[in-house]
C-alpha positions, 0 to 999 in steps of 0.5 A: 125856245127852250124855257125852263122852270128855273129859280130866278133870283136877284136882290129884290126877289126870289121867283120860285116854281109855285109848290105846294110849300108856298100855298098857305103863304099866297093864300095870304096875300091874296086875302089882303086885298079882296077888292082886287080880285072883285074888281080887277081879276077874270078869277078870284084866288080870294077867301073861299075862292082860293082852293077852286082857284089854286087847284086849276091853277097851280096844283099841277103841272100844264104844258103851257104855263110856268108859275112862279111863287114871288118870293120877299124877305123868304115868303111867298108875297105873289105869284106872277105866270108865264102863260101860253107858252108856244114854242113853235112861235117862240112866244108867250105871255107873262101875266096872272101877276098878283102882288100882296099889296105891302109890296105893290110900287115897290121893286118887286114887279121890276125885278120880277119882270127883268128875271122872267125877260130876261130868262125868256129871251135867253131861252130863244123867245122873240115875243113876249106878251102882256095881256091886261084888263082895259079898267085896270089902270095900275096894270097898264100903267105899271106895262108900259113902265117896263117898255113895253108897247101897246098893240091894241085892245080886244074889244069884249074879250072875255067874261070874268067871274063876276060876270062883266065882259072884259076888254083886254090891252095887248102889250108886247115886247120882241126879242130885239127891243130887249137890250133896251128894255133891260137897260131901263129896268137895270136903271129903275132898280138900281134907283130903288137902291 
């Protein structure tokens, strides 16, 4: 597996390798919805969260992450990872997705999605997998509408910031449900217009 941090783009969005350039913009959407991030996230990238937040995160390069910089209408609206990348077992994670709430339910998450699918598969992976927080039910919702299938549930996963103790959803999609998979994002998008 040979993944890169290409620009992927289409006519929906533009995903960027997060740059020093798109920090005051994610900023931004970040703050326009606290909430989320109190109630939702293992971190916090909200108010004076976010300096903590984008200097682990984003600051500089990690082997085993790529961060994109979602891009609508030429400003950064999200950010949306791969994440634990292993290319020995040609698999990784799509996750640390945020959206600016202006942009949620719209084509932003799809597009996002099928570019950093499709890219992952074309660089030889066979797994890619989604990991979410059990109480977040637009999340959940909104794996499964891309085609991916839930594998079960890490029963106290993790401790987010807060301090309340996680239970994490695992979804996945392989390598040869991709055509699929794809073929129902190309149709959900192209009835976005």
């Amino acid at each position: 597996m040979q993944l890169g941090p290409n620009v992927l783009e289409d006519r929906h969005v533009r995903l960027e390798p997060m740059a020093e350039t798109h920090r005051e913009d994610l900023r931004s959407a970040c703050d326009a919805d606290p909430a989320t991030w109190t109630n939702l996230y293992p971190y916090s990238l909200a108010g004076h969260e976010f300096d903590r937040g984008w200097a682990r995160f984003y600051a500089k390069p990690a082997a085993d992450r790529i961060n994109y910089a979602v891009v609508v209408e030429g400003r950064c609206m999200g950010v949306s990872s791969y994440l634990t990348i292993d290319p020995s077992n040609q698999a990784l994670e799509i996750g640390g997705t945020y959206y600016h709430p202006a942009i949620r339910g719209a084509a932003a998450n799809p597009a996002s999605k099928r570019l950093m699918l499709e890219h992952a598969f074309e660089s030889g992976a066979r797994r890619v997998q989604f990991k979410v927080d059990a109480i977040n039910a637009r999340s959940r919702a909104a794996v499964l509408k891309l085609g991916a299938s839930q594998e079960g549930i890490l029963r106290q996963d993790r401790v987010v910031w807060t301090g309340r103790v996680r239970d994490t959803v695992v979804f996945s999609i392989l390598a040869d449900e991709w055509p699929a998979v794809r073929d129902g994002l190309d149709a959900r998008l192209a009835a976005l217009g």
